[in-house]
Each structure stands twice: as C-alpha cells, then as structure tokens.
N, C-alpha and C positions, 0 to 999 in steps of 0.2 A: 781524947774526943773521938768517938765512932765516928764513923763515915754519917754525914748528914747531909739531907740535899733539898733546896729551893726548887717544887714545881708546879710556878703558876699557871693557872688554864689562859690567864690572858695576859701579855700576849706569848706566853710559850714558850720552849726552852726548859733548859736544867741546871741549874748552878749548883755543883757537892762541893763538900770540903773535909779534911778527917786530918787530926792532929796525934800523932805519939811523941810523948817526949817533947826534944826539940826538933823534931821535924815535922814541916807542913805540906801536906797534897792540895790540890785544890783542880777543879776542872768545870767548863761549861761546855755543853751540847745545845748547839740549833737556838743560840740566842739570837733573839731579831735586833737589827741593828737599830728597829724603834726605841729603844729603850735607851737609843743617846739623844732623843729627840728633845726633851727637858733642859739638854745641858747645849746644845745646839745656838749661837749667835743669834739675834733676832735680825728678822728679814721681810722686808715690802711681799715679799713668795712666802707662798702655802707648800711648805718643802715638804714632800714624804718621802721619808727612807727606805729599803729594801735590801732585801737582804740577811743572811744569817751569818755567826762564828763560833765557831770552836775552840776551845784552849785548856793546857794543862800543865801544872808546872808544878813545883817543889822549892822548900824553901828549909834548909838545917842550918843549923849553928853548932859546930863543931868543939869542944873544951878550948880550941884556939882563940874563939871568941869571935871571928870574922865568918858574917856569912855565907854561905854559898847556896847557888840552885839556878834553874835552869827553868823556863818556860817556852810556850808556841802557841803560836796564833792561826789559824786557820779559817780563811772563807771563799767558798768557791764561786760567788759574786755578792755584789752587792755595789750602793752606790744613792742618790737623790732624786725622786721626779717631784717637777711641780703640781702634776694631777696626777694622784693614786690611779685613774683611770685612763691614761695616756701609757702608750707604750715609749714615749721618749724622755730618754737619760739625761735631765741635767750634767749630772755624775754616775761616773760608773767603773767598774772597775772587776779581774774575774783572777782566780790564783793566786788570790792575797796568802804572802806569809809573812810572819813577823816572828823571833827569834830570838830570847833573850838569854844571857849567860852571865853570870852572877860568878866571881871565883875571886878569892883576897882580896874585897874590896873593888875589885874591876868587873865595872859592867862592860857587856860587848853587847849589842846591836846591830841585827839585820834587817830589812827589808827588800822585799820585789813581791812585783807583784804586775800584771796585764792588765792594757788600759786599750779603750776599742780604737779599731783601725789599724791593728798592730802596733800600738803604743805598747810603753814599757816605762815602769819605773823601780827603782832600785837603790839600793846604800845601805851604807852600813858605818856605826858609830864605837867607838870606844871610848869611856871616863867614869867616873865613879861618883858614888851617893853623898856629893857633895857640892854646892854652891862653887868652890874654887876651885873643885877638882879641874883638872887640864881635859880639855876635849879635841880627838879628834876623827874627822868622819868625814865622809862625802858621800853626795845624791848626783846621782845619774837620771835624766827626763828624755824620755822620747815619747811627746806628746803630739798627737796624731788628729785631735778633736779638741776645741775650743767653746763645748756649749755650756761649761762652768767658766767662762767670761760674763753670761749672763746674769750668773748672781752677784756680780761685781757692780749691775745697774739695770734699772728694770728699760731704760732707753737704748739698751744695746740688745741685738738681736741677731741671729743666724749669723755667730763669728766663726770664721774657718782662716786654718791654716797653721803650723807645725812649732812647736815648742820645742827644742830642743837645749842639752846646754849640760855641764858639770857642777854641781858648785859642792865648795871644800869647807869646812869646819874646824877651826881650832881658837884657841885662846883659850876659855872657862866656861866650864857647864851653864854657870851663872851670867857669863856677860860674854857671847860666844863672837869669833870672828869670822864671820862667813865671806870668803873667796869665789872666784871664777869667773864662767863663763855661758851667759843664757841667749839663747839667739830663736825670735819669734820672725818666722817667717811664710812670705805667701801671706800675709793677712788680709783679711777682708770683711767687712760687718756692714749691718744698716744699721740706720738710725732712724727708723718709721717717725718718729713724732716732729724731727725737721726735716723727711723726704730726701733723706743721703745714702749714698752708697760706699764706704771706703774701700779701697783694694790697694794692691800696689803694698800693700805695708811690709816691709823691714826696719826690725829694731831687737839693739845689740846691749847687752848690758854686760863690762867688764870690770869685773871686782879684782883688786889687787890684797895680797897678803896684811896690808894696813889695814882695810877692812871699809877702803875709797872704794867708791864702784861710777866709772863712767857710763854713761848713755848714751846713745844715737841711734836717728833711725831717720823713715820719713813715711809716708803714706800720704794717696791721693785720695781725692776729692774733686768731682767736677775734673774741670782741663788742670787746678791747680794741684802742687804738691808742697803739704806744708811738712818741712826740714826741724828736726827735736835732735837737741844735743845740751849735756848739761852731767851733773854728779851729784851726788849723793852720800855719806855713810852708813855700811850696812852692820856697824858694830856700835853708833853713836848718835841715839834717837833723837840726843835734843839736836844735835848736827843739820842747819838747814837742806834741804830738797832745793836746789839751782837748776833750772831748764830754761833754755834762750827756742823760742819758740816762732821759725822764719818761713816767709813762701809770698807766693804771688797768684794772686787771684783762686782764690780757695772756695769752694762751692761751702758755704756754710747754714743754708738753708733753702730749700728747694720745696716749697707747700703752694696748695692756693694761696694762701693770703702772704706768702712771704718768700720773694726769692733773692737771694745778695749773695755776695763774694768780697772775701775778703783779702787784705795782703798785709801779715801781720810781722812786726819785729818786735817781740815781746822778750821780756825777761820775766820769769815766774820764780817766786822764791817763797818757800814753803815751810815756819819754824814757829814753835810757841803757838799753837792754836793759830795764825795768821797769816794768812795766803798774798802776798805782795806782787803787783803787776809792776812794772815799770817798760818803757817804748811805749808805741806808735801804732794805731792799725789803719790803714785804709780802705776805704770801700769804693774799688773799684763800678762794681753797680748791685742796683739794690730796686727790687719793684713790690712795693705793698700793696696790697687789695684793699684800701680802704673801706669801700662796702662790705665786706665780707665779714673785716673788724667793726664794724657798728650793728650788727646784725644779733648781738648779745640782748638778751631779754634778760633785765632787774627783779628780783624775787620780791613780789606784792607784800606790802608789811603787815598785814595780817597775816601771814604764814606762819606758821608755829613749828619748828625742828624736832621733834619726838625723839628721834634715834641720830642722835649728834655725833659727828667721827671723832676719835678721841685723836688728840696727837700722837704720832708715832713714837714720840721721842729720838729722832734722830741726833746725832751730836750736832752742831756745826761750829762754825770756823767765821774771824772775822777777815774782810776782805780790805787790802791797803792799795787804792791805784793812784798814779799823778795825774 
C-alpha cells in the first residue's frame, strides 16, 4: 500500500498511512481534538474542545510472529471550555506526550504532560495485549486548578485548591489493582443555588496494596465543620462505598427563602444501584420564608408546550433511609 492520506477541509488535519509487507507507518498532523467530541460522556455543559495532536508510529511483525513498534503522541495544548467564546479552561493542559513501545509482546507506557498553575502530571505503565496480562504502573498528580470539579455537577462552582498524590497499578490489565496515595487540599467551592461557601477542606484517600482504599477529611461550612471518614474498594466494583458522615451545626443552606444548619451523624452506604442512609440529623436552626415560597404562579391550562424538554436521561439510583 502507497502512502495514502485523509484530508478533510473540516475540521482539519491529515491522517496518512502506507503499508510494505508486514510493516505499518501510520501519522497524523494538527488533528483537532474536536473529533473526540462524538465519543465524549454526555453532559448537562455544552463542552467544546480545543486543541490539536500529532502522532506517528509503526507497527512489523517480524517471521518470529510477535509484534513489535513504537508510537508518539504529541500536543502543545489543548483541553475543554464550556463557551467556545470564553477564554476560560474547564480543562486544559500544554506539553502533552504520550509514548508507546510495543517489543515481545510487552507494551510499555508513558505519559506527562503540564497542567495550568504549574501543575504536572505524569506515569508510566508496563503489560501486555492481553486481558490477564499482569500490569504495572504509576501516576504522579500535581494538580494546581480545580475547575474540572465543575463537570462533576453543574451546583458546584469556583472550586480551588491542590490535588496532589501517587497512585500505583498492578494486578491484571483486565481487573487492575490500583494503590496509594491522593491528598486534596486547601479546598474551597460554592454552591450558588443554596447560598454556601465551603473552604477549610482536607481530604486524604489511602489505598493499600489489596486494593482497600480509606477516606478522611473534613471541610467547613458556616461556623460548622462536617467530619467524612469511611472505605471503599478500588479493585472491587460491586464492593460497597461506607462514609460515616459527622459535625455540628453545618451551614447547609443560606438563601432568601431558606436558611438552617444542620448536625449530622450519618452512615452512607453506596452498593447495587442503592444509596443507604442510616443515623440521626439535627437541625440545630432553620428560618423559611414562607412568603417568598407561595409566591409561585401555576401555568393556566390552556397553555399549550410546543417545544417540550426531552429527558436528559440521567441514570439514577434508589434511596434506603430509617
């Protein structure tokens, strides 16, 4: 196969490829990272991409029968904003490289890459083209900017504050056991739609070689500070999510129409589709606007809907409390 090459006017970029034998070339120039946008999670945000990449690799099969070849990934920024016309980076990131190395059967894996603020991420994997093959690898984070929390929920806003942490990889390509250590700190966010502020936040997540991972942390609210500590498995999906969830007079809504505080000793347990409460909350004080809440006008029934909102389809979950 001659050298052949993909080059669409929109949106841009060059994808070649050229085959002798058993060996393969293959390269792309200035592809837009738009074009991962189709395979992209669905999301409440209007996410745009930016950004280009680069790559080129080879791939021979030698009379031995086992592969070999080599590839690289290249892009000098890129990243997600929610308005194509906003200069501000949900995600972002600049010096990406990615690294891959193919020899007997053993792949090798690298990544780093600059993340804003003087962030940095990094790692690198070894294992092979196989479900059971043995894996092992570690990621290094030095995260400096938090405004990819935001697409974790559209009620979280303006989060700051430092990610840092190692976490380690082994067991199977297929059912991997991830270890270590991730420590979020200095955190701080609002919550515009019940008029909060959190700060004060530290919280520790430590994975052990089983592939247990404990919790803890706390973060304020208001004068209170509500206390999280609890475990997890990070190799063992159906494994329930356990958080004992403690504090004392917690600012948990701060609006016109609604202001309370709470003091909660909860057990949260998270398995099979079903979110389980168990404890106590008290409401230390609590002030409703009641005019403010009657203040709702009923849509007249002759009104007719034309352009009806479809469901989102979001999944959910059922809820168990005593």
């Amino acid at each position: 196969l001659e050298r052949a090459c993909l080059l669409p006017s929109t949106p841009g970029g060059e994808l070649c490829a050229q085959a002798q034998g058993t060996r393969v070339s293959f390269s792309g120039t200035a592809l837009p990272l738009t074009l991962l946008e189709p395979w992209m999670p669905d999301s409440e945000l209007s996410l745009q991409s930016f950004g280009n990449v680069d790559f080129d690799g080879e791939l021979d099969r030698p009379p031995s029968g086992d592969w070999r070849g080599q590839a690289q990934l290249r892009s000098a920024q890129g990243g997600l904003r929610i308005d194509p016309d906003s200069p501000h980076e949900i995600v972002s990131y600049s010096d990406l490289k990615l690294d891959l190395s193919l020899q007997q059967a053993q792949l090798d894996v690298e990544l780093s890459a600059r993340l804003p603020e003087a962030g940095t991420i990094s790692g690198r994997a070894q294992t092979a083209l196989s479900a059971t093959a043995s894996l092992q690898g570690e990621l290094h984070l030095d995260v400096q900017q938090l405004d990819w929390m935001e697409l974790l929920s559209t009620d979280i806003a303006s989060p700051k504050g430092e990610l840092t942490g190692t976490l380690l990889f082994s067991g199977q390509l297929g059912a991997p056991v991830i270890s270590g250590r991730a420590r979020l700190s200095q955190f701080s966010a609002e919550l515009p739609s019940l008029g909060l502020k959190l700060r004060d936040g530290e919280f520790v997540l430590d994975g052990a070689a089983d592939g247990q991972a404990r919790i803890s942390g706390h973060v304020t609210s208001g004068e209170g500070q509500l206390r999280v500590d609890g475990n997890l498995s990070l190799s063992d999906r159906s494994s329930p999510l356990v958080l004992n969830l403690r504090g004392e007079n917690i600012l948990v809504a701060n609006t016109p129409d609604l202001e309370a505080t709470m003091s909660p000793d909860l057990q949260l347990r998270f398995a099979d589709g079903t979110l389980q409460f168990r404890g106590s909350v008290e409401v230390p004080t609590a002030r409703v606007n009641l005019e403010r809440l009657d203040n709702s006008v009923s849509v007249s029934p002759d009104v007719v809907v034309l352009d009806p909102r479809e469901e989102n389809g979001r999944s959910v979950f059922l809820v168990d409390t005593d």
